[in-house]
C-alpha positions as CSV (number, residue, x, y, z in Angstrom):
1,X,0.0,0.0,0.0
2,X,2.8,2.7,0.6
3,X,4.4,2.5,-3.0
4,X,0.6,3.0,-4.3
5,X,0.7,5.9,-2.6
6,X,4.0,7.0,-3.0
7,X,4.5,6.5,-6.8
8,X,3.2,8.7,-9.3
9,X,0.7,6.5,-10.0
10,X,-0.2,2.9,-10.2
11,X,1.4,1.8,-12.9
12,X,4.9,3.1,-11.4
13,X,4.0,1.6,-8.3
14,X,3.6,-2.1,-9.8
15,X,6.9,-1.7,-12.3
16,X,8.6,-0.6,-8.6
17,X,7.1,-3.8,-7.0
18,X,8.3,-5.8,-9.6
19,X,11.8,-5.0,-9.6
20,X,12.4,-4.2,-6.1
21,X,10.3,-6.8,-4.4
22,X,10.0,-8.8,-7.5
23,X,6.4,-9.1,-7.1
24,X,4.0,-9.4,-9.9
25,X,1.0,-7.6,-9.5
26,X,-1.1,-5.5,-12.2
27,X,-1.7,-1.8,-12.0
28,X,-5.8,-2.1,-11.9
29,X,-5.8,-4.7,-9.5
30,X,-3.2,-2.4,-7.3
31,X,-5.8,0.1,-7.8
32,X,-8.4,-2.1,-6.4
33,X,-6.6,-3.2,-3.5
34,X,-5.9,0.5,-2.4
35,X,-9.0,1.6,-3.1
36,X,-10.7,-1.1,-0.6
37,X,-7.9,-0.4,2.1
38,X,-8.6,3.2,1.5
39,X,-12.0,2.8,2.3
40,X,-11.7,1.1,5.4
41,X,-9.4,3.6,6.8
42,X,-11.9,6.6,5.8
43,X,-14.6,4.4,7.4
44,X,-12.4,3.8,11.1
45,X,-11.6,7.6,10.7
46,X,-15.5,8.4,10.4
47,X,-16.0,6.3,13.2
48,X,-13.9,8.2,15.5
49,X,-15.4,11.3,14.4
50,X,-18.5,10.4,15.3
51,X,-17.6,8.8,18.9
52,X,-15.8,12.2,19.6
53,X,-18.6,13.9,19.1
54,X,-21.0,11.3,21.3
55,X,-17.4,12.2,23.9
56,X,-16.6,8.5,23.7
57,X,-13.5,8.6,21.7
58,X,-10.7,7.3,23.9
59,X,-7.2,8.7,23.7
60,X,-4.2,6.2,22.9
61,X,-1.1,8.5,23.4
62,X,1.2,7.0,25.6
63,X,3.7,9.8,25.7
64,X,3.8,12.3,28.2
65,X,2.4,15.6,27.1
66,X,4.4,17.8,24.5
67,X,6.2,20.7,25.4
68,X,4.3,22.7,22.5
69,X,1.9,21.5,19.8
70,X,0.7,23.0,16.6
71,X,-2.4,22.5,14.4
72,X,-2.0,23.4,10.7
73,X,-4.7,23.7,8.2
74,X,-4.7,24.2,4.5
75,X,-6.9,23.4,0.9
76,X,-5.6,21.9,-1.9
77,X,-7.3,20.0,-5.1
78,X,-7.1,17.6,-7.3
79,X,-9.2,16.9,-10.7
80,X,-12.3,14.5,-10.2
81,X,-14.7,13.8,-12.6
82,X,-18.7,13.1,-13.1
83,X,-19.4,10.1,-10.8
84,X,-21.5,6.8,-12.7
85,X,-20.9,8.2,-16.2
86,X,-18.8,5.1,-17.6
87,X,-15.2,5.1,-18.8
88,X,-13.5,8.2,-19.7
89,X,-13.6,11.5,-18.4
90,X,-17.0,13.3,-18.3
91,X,-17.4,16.6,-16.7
92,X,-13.3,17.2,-15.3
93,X,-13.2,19.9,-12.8
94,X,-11.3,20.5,-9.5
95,X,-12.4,19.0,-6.5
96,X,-11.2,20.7,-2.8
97,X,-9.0,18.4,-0.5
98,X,-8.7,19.5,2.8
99,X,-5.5,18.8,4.4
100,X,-4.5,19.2,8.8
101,X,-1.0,18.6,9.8
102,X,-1.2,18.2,13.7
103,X,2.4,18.2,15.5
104,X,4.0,18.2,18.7
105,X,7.3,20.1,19.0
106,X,10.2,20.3,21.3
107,X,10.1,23.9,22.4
108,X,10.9,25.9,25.2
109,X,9.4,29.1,26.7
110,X,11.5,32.5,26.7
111,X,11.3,35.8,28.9
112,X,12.0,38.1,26.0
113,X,11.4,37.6,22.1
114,X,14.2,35.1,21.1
115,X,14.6,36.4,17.4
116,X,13.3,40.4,17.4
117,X,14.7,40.8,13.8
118,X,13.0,39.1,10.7
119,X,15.1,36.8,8.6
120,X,17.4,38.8,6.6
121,X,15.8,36.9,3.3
122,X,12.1,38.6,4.2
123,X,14.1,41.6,3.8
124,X,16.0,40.7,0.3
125,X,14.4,42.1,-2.4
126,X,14.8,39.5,-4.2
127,X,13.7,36.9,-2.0
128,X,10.8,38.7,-0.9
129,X,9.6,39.2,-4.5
130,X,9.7,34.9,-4.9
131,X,8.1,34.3,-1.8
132,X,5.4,37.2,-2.6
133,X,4.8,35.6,-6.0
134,X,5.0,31.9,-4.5
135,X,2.4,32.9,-2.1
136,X,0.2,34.2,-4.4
137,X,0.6,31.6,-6.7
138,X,-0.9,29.1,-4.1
139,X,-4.2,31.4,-3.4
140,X,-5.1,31.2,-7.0
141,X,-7.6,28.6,-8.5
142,X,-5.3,25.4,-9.4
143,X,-6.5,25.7,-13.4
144,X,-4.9,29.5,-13.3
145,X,-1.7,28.4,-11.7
146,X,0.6,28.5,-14.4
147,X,2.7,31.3,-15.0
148,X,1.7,33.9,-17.4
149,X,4.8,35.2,-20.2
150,X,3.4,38.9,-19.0
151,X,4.2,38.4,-15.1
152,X,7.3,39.7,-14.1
153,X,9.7,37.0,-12.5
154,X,12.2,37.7,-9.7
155,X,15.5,38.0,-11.0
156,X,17.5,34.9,-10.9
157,X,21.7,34.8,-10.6
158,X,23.8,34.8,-7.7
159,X,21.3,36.1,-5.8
160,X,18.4,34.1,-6.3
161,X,18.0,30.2,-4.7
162,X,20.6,30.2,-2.3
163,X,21.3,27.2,0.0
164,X,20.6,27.1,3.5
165,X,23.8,27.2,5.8
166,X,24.0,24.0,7.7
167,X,24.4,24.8,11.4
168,X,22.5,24.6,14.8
169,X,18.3,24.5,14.8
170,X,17.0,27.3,16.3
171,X,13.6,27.2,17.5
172,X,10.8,24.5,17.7
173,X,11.8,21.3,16.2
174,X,9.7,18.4,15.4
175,X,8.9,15.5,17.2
176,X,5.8,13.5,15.5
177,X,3.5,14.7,13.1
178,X,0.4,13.2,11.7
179,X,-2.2,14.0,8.9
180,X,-5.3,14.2,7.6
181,X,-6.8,14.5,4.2
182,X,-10.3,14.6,3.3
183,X,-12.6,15.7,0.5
184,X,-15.6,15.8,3.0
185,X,-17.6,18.9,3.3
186,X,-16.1,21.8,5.8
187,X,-18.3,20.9,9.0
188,X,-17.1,17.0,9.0
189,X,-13.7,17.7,8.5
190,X,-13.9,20.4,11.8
191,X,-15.2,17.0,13.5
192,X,-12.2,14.6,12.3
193,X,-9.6,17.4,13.3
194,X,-11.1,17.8,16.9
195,X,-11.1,14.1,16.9
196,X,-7.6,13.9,15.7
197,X,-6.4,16.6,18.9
198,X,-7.7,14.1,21.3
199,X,-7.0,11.3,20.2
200,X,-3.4,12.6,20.0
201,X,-3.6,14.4,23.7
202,X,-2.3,17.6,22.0
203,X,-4.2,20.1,24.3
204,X,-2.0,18.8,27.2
205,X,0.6,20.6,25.5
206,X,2.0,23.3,27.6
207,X,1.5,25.8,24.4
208,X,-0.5,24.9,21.9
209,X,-1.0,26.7,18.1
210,X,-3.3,26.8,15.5
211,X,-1.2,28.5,12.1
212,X,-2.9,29.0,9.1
213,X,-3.4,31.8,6.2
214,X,-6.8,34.3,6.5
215,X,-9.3,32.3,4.9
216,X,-12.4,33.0,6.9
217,X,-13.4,28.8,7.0
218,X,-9.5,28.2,8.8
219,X,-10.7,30.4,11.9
220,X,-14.3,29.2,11.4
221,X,-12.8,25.8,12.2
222,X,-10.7,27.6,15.1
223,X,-13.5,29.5,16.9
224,X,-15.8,26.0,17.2
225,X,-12.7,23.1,18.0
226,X,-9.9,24.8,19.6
227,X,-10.5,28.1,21.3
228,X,-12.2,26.4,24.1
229,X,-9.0,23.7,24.4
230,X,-6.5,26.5,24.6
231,X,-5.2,26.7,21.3
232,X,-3.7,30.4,20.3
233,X,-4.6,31.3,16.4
234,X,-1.8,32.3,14.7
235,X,-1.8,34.2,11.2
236,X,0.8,32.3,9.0
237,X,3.3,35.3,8.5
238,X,4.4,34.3,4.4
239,X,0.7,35.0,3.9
240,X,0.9,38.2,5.4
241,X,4.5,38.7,3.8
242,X,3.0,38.2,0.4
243,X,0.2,41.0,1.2
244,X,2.8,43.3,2.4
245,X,4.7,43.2,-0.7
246,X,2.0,43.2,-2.9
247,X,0.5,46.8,-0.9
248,X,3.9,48.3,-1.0
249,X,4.5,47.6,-4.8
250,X,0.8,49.0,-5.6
251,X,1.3,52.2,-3.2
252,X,4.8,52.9,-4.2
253,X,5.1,51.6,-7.9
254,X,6.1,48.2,-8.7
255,X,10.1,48.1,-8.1
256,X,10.3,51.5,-7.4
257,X,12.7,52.2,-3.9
258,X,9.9,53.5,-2.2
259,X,8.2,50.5,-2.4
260,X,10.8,48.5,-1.0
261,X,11.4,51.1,1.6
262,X,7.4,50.9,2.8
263,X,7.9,46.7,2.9
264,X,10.5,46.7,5.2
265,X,8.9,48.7,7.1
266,X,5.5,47.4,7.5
267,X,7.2,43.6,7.5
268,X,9.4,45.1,10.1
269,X,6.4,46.8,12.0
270,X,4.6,42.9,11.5
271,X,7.4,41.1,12.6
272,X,7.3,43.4,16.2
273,X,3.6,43.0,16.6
274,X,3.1,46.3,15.8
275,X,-0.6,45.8,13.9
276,X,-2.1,49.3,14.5
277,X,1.4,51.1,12.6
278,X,0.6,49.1,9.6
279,X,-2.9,48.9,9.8
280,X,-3.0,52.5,9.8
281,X,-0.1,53.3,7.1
282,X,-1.7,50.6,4.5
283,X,-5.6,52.8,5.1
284,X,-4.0,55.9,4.4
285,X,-2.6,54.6,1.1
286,X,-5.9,52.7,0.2
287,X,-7.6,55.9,0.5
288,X,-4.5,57.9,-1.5
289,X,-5.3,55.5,-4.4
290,X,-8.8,55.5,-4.2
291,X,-11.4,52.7,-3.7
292,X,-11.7,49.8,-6.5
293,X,-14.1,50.0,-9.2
294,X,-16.2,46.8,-9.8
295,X,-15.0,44.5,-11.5
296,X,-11.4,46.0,-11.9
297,X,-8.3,43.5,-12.3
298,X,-6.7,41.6,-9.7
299,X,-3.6,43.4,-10.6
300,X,-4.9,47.0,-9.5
301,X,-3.1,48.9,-7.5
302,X,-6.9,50.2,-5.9
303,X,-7.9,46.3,-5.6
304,X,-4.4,45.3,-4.1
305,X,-4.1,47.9,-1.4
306,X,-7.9,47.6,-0.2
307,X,-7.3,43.6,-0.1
308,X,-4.0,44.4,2.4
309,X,-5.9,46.3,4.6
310,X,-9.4,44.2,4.7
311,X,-6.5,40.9,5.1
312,X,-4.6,42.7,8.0
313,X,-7.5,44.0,9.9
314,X,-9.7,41.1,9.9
315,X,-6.7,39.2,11.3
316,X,-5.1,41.7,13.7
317,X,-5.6,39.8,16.4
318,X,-3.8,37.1,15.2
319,X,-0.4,39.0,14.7
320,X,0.9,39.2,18.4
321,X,4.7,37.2,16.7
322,X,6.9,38.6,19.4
323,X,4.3,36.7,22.3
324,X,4.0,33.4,19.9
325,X,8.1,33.4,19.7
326,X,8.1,33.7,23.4
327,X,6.0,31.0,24.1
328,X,7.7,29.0,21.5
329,X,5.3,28.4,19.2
330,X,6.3,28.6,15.0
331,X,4.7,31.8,13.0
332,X,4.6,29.7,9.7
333,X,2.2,26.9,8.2
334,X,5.2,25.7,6.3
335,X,4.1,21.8,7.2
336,X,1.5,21.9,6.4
337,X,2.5,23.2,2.7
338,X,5.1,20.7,2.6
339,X,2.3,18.2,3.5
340,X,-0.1,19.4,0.2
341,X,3.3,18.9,-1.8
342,X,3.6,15.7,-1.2
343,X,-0.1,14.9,-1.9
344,X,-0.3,16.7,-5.1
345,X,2.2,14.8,-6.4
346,X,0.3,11.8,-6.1
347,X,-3.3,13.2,-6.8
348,X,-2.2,15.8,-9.7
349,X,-1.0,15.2,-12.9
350,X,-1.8,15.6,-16.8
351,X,-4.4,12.7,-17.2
352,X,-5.5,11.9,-13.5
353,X,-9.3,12.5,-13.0
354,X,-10.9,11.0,-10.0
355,X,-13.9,10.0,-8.6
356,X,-14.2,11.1,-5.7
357,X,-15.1,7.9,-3.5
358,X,-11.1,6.5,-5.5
359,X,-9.8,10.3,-4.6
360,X,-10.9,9.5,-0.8
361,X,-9.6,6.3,-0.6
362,X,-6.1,7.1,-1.9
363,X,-5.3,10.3,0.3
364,X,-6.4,8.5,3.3
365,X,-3.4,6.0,2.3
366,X,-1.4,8.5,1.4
367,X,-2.2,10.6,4.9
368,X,-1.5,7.2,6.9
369,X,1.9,6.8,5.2
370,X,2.8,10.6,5.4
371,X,1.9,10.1,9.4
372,X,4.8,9.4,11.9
373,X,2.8,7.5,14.8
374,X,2.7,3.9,13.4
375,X,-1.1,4.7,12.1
376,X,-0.4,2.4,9.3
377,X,1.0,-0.4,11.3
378,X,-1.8,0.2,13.7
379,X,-4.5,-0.1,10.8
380,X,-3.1,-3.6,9.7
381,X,-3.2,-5.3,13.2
382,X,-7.3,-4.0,13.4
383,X,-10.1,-6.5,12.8
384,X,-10.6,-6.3,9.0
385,X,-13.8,-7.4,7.4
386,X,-11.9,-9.7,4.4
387,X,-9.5,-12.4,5.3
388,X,-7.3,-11.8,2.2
389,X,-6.4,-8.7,0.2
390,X,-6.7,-10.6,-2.5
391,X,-7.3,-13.6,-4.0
392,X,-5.2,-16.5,-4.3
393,X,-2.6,-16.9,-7.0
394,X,-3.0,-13.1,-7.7
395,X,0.3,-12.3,-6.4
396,X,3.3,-14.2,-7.8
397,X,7.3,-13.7,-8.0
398,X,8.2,-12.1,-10.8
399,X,10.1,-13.7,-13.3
């Protein structure tokens, strides 16, 4: 089950078990297998989710609690297509997957802000232009993705990728993370995260996060799962990096020195926790340029600035970094980014449209494999309702 749903697809996952483990077995039948096995992991997740909610879900940590712990939400998609409508690909269109990566994190508590000055890449122009564009790149609709030959692209040379200095960790560093995947609707995935928290005893941690970008369903989530078990919202700051940029470009013309003069300073300002300063600086150039006409481009300056300050005031108070440093806890949804990369690159592709009960199945493989718990291993030694995965003489050495 792990190479079919680590390959990039089904076939490449029986050609690998045929040379490494030289085990014959065909690509549809694969597909069969890890679709069943799929479905039975969706099925024991449901069923957690629904004895949490009837607060008879037991918890099976066995460790004692974390010194910090992070929730970590984020949507990605894949393409599905019309269900019951025979071979071949009726209707294609992109489908939402919603994706937690829940973590506990050796961490410590500190009296003052352990890092008071950003990263000097947030400052490089350079590399704040490719995170900016990276960032916005994410937030668009998957089918729009693909770079334009109008968009400007950061500059590349010595400047550009550079690799990061090995040396000693600083701040919170990983212990175990698990995740969860799901194409359910947003209420029943709130459910299966909640359920996921205790059954993983994170609100024992002694701090305890919940990072994600602005989108009003994240805190939705937030407000009805976690507030009451301590969890502190966090906005992820590359989000709020990304809006920065994009307000100082539109209020002080794209590449201009005044525009990289107001981003350091609002970033600078953001990084410090000081909300009201920006808040304040990014209204007056909103109202300088003018309110957006409808229907205007997503490119105007007008439409750009008033997005900044509607994105930065609706999540001011989620932008205390100096306290969330201080109590240890990380200021980016990075995992959980990481996490969506490594499930898009078994869900997307060229020529992959799924239904969604096969879409289901596979991320909930995928999700057990990408876990670091033993949920996999745990999943095998439950009662299953087939004595065989398959059927005899179906798997053979390869010759």
């Amino acid at each position: 089950m792990r190479q079919a749903a680590k390959a990039p697809s089904f076939k490449d996952a029986s050609d690998d078990l045929r040379e490494l483990a030289r085990l014959a077995i065909s690509p549809s039948h694969l597909q069969r297998v890890a679709g069943r096995v799929g479905a039975e992991w969706a099925a024991a997740r449901d069923a957690d989710g629904a004895a949490f909610r009837k607060d008879e879900l037991p918890a099976d940590y066995a460790q004692a609690a974390a010194q910090a712990a992070t929730v970590m939400v984020d949507g990605g998609r894949y393409q599905g297509r019309a269900e019951e409508a025979g071979q071949g690909v009726t209707d294609p269109g992109w489908r939402e997957v919603k994706v937690a990566c829940c973590q506990t994190l050796a961490s410590r508590a500190h009296a003052v802000d352990p890092q008071p000055e950003p990263p000097k890449k947030f400052l490089d122009p350079i590399e704040a232009a490719r995170l900016a564009a990276e960032m916005k790149s994410r937030a668009r609709p998957a089918s729009t993705r693909a770079r334009k030959p109008t968009e400007a692209t950061p500059p590349e040379g010595p400047r550009g990728r550079r690799r990061r200095k090995k040396g000693k960790r600083s701040g919170p560093r990983k212990l175990v993370r698990t995740v969860l995947a799901s194409t359910a609707n947003s209420e029943a995935f709130g459910w299966q995260v909640a359920a996921e928290v205790q059954r993983r005893g994170l609100e024992r941690a002694r701090s305890k996060g919940y990072i994600c970008d602005g989108q009003r369903y994240n805190w939705s989530l937030y407000e009805l799962h976690l507030v009451a078990l301590g969890f502190i919202g966090i906005l992820d700051f590359l989000h709020l990096l990304a809006y920065l940029y994009g307000a100082a470009q539109a209020a002080g013309g794209k590449g201009t020195a005044r525009a990289q003069v107001a981003y350091e300073r609002w970033l600078r300002w953001s990084w410090s926790g000081r909300v009201k300063e920006v808040l304040a600086e990014l209204r007056a150039a909103s109202r300088e340029r003018g309110a957006p006409p409808a229907g205007c481009p997503e490119e105007d300056p007008r439409r750009v600035l008033a997005e900044a300050v509607g994105y930065v005031g609706n999540n001011r108070t989620r932008m205390d970094y100096p306290r969330y440093r201080r109590l240890g806890l990380p200021i980016s949804s990075a995992p959980v980014e990481s996490t969506i990369k490594q499930l898009n690159r078994r869900m997307k592709g060229t020529e992959k449209f799924w239904l969604q009960g096969g879409a289901e199945a596979l991320l909930q493989v995928r999700a057990a494999y990408l876990s670091e718990d033993g949920r996999a291993e745990r999943y095998w030694q439950r009662p299953r309702p087939y004595a065989r995965a398959v059927g005899r003489g179906r798997l053979r050495q390869a010759t």
